[in-house]
Backbone as CSV, one residue per row, in Angstrom:
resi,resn,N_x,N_y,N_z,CA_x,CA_y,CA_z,C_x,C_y,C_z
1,UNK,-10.271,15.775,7.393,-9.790,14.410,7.296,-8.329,14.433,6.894
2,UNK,-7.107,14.003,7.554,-6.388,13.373,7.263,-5.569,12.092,7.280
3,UNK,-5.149,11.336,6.333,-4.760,10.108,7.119,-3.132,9.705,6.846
4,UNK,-2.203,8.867,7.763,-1.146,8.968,7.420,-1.068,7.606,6.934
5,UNK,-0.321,7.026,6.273,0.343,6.025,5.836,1.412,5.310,5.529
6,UNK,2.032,4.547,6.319,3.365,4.328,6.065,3.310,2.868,5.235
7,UNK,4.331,2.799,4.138,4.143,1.872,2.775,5.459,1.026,3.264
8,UNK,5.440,-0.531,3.789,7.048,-1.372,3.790,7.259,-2.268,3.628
9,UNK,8.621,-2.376,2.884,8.614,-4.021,2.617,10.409,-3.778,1.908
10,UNK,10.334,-4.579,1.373,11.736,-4.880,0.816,11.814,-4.040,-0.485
11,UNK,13.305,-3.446,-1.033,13.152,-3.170,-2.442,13.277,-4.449,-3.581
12,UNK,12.517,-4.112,-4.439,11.864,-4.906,-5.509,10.715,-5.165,-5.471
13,UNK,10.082,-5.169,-4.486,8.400,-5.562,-4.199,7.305,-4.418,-4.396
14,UNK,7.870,-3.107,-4.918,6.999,-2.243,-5.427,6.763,-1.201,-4.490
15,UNK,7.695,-0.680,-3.628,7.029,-0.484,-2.103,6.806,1.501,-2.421
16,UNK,7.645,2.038,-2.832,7.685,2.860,-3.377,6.384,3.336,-4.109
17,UNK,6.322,2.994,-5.553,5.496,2.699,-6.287,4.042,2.957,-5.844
18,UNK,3.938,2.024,-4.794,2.492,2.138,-4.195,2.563,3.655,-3.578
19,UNK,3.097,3.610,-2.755,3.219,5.075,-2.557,2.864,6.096,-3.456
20,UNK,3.614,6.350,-4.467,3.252,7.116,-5.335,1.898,6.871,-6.193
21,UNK,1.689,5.712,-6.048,0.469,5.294,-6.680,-1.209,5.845,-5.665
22,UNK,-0.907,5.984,-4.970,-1.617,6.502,-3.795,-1.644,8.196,-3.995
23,UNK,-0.467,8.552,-3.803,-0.538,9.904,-4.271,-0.695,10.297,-5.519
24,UNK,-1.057,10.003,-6.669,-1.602,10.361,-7.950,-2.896,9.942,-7.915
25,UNK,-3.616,8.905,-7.222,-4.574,8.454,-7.511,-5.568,10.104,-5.873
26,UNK,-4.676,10.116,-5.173,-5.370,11.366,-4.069,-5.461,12.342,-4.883
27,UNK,-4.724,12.944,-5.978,-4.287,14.258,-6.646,-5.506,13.688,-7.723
28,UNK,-5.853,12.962,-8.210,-7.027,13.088,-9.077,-8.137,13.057,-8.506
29,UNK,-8.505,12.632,-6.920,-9.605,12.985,-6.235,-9.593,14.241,-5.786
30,UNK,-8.722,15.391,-6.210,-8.190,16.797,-5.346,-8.768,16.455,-3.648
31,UNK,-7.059,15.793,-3.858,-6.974,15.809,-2.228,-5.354,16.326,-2.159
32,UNK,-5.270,16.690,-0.769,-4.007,17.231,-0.462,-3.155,16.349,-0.438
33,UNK,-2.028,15.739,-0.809,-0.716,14.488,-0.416,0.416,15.305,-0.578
34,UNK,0.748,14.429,0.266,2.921,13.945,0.422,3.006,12.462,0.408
35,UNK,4.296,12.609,-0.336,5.150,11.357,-0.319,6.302,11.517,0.181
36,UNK,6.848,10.156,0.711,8.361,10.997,1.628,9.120,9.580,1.528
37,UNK,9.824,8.954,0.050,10.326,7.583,0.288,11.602,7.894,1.170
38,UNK,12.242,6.377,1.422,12.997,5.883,2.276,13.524,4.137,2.162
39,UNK,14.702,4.322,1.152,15.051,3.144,0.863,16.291,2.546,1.319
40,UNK,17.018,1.638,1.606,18.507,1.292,1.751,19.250,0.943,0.382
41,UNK,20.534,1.618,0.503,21.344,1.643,-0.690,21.631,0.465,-1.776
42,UNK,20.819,-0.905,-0.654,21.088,-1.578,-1.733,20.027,-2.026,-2.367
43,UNK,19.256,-1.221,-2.809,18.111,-1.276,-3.228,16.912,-3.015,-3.426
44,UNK,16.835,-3.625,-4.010,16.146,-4.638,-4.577,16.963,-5.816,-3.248
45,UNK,15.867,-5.880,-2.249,16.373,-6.756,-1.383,16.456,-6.180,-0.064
46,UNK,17.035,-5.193,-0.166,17.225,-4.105,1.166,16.319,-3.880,1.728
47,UNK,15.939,-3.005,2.804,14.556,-2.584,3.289,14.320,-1.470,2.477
48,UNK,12.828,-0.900,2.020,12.361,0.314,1.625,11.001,0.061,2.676
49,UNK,10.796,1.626,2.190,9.627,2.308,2.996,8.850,3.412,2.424
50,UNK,8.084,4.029,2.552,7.364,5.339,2.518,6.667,5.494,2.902
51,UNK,6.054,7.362,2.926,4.840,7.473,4.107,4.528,8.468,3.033
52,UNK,3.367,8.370,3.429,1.790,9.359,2.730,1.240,10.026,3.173
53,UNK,0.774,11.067,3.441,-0.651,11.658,3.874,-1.553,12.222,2.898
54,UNK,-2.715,11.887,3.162,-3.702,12.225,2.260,-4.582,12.670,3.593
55,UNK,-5.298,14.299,2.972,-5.950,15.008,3.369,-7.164,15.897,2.465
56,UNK,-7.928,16.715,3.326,-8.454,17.371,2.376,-8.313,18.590,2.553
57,UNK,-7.724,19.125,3.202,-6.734,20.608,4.016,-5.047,20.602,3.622
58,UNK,-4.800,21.327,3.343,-3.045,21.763,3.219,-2.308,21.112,4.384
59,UNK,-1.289,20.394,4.356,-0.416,19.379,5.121,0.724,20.115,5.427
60,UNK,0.537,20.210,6.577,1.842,21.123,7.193,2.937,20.697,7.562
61,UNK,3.282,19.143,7.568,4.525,18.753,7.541,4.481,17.226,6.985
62,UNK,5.457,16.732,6.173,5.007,15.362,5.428,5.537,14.291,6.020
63,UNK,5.843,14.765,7.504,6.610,13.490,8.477,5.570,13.057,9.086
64,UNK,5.572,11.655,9.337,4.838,10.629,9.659,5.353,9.902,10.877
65,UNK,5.088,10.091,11.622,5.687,9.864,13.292,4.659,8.309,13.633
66,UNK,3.420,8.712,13.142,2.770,7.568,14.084,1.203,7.716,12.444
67,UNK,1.343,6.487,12.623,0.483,6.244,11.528,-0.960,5.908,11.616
68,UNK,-1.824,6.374,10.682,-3.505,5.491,10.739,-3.655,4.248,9.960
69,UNK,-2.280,4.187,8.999,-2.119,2.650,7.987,-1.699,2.096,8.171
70,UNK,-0.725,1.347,7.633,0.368,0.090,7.770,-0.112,-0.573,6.781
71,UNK,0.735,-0.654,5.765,0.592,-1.453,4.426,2.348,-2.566,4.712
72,UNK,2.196,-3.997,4.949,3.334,-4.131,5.057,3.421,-5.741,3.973
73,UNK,4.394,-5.680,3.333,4.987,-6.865,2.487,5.738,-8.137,3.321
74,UNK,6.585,-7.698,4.235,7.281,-8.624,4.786,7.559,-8.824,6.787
75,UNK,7.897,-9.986,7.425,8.192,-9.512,8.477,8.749,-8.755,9.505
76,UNK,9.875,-7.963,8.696,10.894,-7.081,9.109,10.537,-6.116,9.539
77,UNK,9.308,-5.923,8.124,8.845,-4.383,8.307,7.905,-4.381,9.378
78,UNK,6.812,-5.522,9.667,6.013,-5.354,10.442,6.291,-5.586,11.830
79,UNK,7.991,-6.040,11.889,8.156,-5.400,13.609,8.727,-3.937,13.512
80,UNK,9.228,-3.763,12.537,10.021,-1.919,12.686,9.106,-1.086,12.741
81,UNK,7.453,-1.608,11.677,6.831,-0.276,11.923,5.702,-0.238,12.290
82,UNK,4.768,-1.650,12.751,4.149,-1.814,13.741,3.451,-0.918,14.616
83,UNK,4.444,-0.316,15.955,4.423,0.437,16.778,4.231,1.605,16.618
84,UNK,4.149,2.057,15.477,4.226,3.324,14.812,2.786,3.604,14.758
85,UNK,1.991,2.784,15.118,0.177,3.192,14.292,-0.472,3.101,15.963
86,UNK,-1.041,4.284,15.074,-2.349,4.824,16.268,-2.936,3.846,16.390
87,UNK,-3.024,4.362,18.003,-4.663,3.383,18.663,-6.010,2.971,17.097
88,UNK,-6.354,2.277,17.230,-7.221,2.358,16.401,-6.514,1.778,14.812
89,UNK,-5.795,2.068,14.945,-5.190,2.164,13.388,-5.073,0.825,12.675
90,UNK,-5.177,0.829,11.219,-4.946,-0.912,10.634,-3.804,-1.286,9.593
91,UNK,-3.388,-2.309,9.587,-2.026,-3.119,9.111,-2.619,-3.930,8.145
92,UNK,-2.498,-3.249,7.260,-2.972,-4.645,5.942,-1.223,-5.466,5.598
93,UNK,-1.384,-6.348,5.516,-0.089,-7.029,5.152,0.039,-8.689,4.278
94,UNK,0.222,-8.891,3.636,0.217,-10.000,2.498,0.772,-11.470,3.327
95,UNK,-0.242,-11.784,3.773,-0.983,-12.921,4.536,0.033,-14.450,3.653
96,UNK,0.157,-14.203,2.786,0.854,-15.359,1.590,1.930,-15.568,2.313
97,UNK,2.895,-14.458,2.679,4.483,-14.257,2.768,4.419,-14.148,4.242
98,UNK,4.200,-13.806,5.098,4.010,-13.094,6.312,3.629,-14.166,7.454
99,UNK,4.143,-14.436,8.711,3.566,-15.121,9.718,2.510,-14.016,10.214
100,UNK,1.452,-14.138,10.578,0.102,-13.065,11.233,0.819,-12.806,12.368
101,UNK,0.722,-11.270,11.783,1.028,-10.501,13.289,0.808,-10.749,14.628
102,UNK,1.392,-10.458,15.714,1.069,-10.864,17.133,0.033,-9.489,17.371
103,UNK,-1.028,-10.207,18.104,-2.439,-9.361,18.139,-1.843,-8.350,18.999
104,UNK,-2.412,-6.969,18.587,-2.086,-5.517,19.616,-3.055,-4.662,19.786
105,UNK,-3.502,-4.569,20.999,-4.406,-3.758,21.208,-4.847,-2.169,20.424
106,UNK,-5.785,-2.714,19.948,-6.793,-1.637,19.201,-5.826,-1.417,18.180
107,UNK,-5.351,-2.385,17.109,-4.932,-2.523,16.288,-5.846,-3.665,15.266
108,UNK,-6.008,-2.969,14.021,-7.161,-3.604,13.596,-5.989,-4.392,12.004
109,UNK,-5.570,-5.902,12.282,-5.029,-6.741,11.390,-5.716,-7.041,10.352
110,UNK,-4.905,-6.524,8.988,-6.308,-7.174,7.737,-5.346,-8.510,7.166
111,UNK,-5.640,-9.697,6.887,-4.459,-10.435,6.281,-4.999,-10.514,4.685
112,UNK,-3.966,-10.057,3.641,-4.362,-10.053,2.431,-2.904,-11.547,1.701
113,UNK,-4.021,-12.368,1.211,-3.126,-13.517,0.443,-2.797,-12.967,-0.907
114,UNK,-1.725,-11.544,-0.655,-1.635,-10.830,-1.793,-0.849,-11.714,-2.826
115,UNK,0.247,-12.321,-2.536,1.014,-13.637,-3.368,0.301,-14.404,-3.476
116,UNK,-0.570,-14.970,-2.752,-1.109,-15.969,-3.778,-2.066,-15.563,-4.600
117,UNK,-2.528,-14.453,-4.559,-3.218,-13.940,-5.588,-2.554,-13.473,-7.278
118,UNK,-1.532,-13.072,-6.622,-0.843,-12.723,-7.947,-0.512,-13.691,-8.773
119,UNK,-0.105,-14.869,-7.779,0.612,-15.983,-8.657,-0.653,-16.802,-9.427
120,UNK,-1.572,-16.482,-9.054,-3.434,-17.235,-9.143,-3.071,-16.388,-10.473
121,UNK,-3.100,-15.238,-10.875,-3.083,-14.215,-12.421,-1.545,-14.508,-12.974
122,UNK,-0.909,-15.516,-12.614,0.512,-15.244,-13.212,1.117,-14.460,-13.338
123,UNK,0.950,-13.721,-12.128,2.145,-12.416,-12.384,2.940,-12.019,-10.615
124,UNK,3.779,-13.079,-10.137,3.866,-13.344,-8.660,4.747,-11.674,-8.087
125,UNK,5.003,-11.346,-9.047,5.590,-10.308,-8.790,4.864,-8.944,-8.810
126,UNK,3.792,-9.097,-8.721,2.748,-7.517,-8.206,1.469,-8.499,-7.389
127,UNK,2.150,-8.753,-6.452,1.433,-9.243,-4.896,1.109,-7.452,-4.206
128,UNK,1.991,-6.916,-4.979,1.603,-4.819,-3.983,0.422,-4.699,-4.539
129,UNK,-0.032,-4.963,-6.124,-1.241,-4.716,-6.684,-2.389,-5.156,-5.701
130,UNK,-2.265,-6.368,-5.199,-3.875,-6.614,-4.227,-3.195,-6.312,-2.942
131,UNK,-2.443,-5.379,-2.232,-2.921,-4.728,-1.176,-3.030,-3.552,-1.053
132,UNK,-2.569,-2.802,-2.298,-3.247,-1.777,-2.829,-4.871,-1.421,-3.160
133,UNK,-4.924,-2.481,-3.988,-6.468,-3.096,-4.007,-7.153,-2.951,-2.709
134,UNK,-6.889,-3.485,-2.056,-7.365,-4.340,-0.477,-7.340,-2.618,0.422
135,UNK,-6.260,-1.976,0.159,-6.221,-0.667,0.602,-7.386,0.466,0.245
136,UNK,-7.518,0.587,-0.835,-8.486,0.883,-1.157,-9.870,0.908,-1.115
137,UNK,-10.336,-0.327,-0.840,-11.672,-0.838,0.120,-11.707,-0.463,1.342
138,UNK,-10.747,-0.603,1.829,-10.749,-0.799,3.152,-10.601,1.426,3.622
139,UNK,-10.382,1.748,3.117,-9.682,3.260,3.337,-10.780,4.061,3.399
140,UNK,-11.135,3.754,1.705,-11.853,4.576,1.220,-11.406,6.366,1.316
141,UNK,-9.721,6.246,0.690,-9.130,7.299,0.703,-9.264,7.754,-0.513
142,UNK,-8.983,7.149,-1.672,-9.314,7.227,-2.949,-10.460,6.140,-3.929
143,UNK,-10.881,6.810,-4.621,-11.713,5.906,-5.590,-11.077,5.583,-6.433
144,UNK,-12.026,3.638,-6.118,-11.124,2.913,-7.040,-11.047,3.401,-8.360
145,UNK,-11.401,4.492,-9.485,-11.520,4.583,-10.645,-10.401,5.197,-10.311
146,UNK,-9.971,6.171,-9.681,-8.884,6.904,-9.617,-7.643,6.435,-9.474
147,UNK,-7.819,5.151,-8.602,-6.657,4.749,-8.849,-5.978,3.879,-9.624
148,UNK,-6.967,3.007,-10.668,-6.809,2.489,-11.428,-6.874,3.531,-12.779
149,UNK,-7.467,4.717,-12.695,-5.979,5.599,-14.170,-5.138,6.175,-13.656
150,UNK,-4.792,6.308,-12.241,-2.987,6.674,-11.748,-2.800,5.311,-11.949
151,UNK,-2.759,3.918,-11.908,-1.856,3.029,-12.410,-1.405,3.251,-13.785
152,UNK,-2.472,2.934,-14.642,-2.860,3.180,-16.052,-1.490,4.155,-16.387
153,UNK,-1.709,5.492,-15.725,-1.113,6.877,-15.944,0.517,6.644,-15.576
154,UNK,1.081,5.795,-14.425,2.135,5.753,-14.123,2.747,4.615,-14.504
155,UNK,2.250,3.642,-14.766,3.123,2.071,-15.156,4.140,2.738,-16.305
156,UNK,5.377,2.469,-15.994,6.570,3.054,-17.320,5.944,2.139,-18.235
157,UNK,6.373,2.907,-19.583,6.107,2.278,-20.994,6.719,0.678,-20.746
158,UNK,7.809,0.043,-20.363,8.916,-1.015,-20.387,7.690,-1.883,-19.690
159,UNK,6.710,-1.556,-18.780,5.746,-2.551,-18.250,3.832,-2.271,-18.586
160,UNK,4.140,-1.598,-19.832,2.631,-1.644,-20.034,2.097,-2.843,-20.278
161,UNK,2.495,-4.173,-21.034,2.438,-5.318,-20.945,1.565,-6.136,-19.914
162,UNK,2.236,-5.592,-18.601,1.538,-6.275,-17.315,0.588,-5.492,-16.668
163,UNK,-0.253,-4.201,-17.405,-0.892,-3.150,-16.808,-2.697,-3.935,-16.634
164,UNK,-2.726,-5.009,-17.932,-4.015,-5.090,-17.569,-4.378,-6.077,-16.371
165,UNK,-2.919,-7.199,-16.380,-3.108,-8.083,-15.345,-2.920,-7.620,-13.865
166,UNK,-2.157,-6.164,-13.615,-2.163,-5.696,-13.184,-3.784,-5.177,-12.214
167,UNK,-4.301,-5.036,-13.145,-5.436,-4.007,-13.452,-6.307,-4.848,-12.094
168,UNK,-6.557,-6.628,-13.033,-7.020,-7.424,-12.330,-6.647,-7.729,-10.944
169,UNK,-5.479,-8.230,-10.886,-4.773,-8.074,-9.258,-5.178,-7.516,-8.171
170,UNK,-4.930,-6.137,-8.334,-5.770,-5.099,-7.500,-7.079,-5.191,-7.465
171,UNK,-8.055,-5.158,-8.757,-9.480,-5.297,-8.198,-9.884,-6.712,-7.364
172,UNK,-8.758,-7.604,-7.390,-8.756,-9.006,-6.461,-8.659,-8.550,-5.297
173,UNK,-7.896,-7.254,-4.918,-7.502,-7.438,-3.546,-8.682,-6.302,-2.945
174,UNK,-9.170,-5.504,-3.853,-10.431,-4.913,-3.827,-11.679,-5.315,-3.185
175,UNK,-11.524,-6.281,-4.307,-13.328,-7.226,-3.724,-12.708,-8.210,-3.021
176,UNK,-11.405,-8.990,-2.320,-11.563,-9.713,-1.143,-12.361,-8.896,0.245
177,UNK,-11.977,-7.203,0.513,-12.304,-6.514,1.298,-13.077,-5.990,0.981
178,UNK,-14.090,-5.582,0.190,-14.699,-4.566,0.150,-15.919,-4.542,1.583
179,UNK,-16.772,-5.577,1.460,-17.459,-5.708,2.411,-17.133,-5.924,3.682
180,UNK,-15.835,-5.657,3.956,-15.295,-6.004,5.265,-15.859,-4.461,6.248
């Protein structure tokens, strides 16, 4: 099993983060990952990006050409990287902020109302928390316990504050999908 993942949206919206949050939460399931960010210089506002692979075999190169994910925050990203995902492959993207993608063959659209979820917990600014969440159900790349103590494990000290509402967020975007 391996799967690729490419993480996008604007900087400030966490885009990064998830990324890495993905790969600590694979490394406590001992699974194989890479992370490979990709941001513009002007950080908070600019475009960012990253890509993942999670496997259960040694990863022989951490470039991501064509993806099995698509985690996307905003519209920009979901025309730049879109095209990038395998036949088959799915686009979770925060349904709140986002006009719904134009339908593409054997492309499987999840819409997550990740903003309005956040702003529902008062915290409008970790809308990444429920499609992380939502990622997670839907993947079944990592377990959710795992990745809720790589949050736990990685939130800097300056935001432990928002770790438990945090906590909640994500298991929102969790159980919108789980049964999907």
């Amino acid at each position: 099993m391996e799967q690729r993942i490419i993480i996008a949206g604007s900087g400030g919206q966490g885009i990064l983060f998830l990324g890495k949050l993905i790969t600590c939460a694979a490394m406590h399931d001992n699974k194989e990952v890479t992370w490979f960010p990709s941001y513009g210089a002007e950080m908070r506002g600019g475009t960012a990006s990253c890509t993942v692979i999670v496997s259960d075999e040694m990863i022989g190169s951490p470039v991501v050409k064509n993806a099995d994910l698509l985690i996307v925050m905003n519209d920009a990203s979901c025309k730049k990287f879109s095209g990038r995902l395998v036949r088959g492959g799915t686009m979770i993207y925060d349904s709140s902020m986002m006009v719904a993608p134009q339908p593409m063959n054997d492309i499987i659209s999840i819409p997550v109302p990740a903003s309005e979820i956040a702003s529902a917990l008062k915290n409008k600014g970790s809308a990444n928390m429920a499609l992380i969440g939502s990622f997670a159900a839907l993947s079944h790349l990592v377990n959710r316990e795992s990745l809720l103590s790589a949050l736990a494990e990685m939130t800097p000290a300056r935001r432990k504050n928002f770790l438990e509402i945090n906590k909640k967020i994500l298991m929102k975007g969790y159980d919108l999908v789980k049964d999907s």
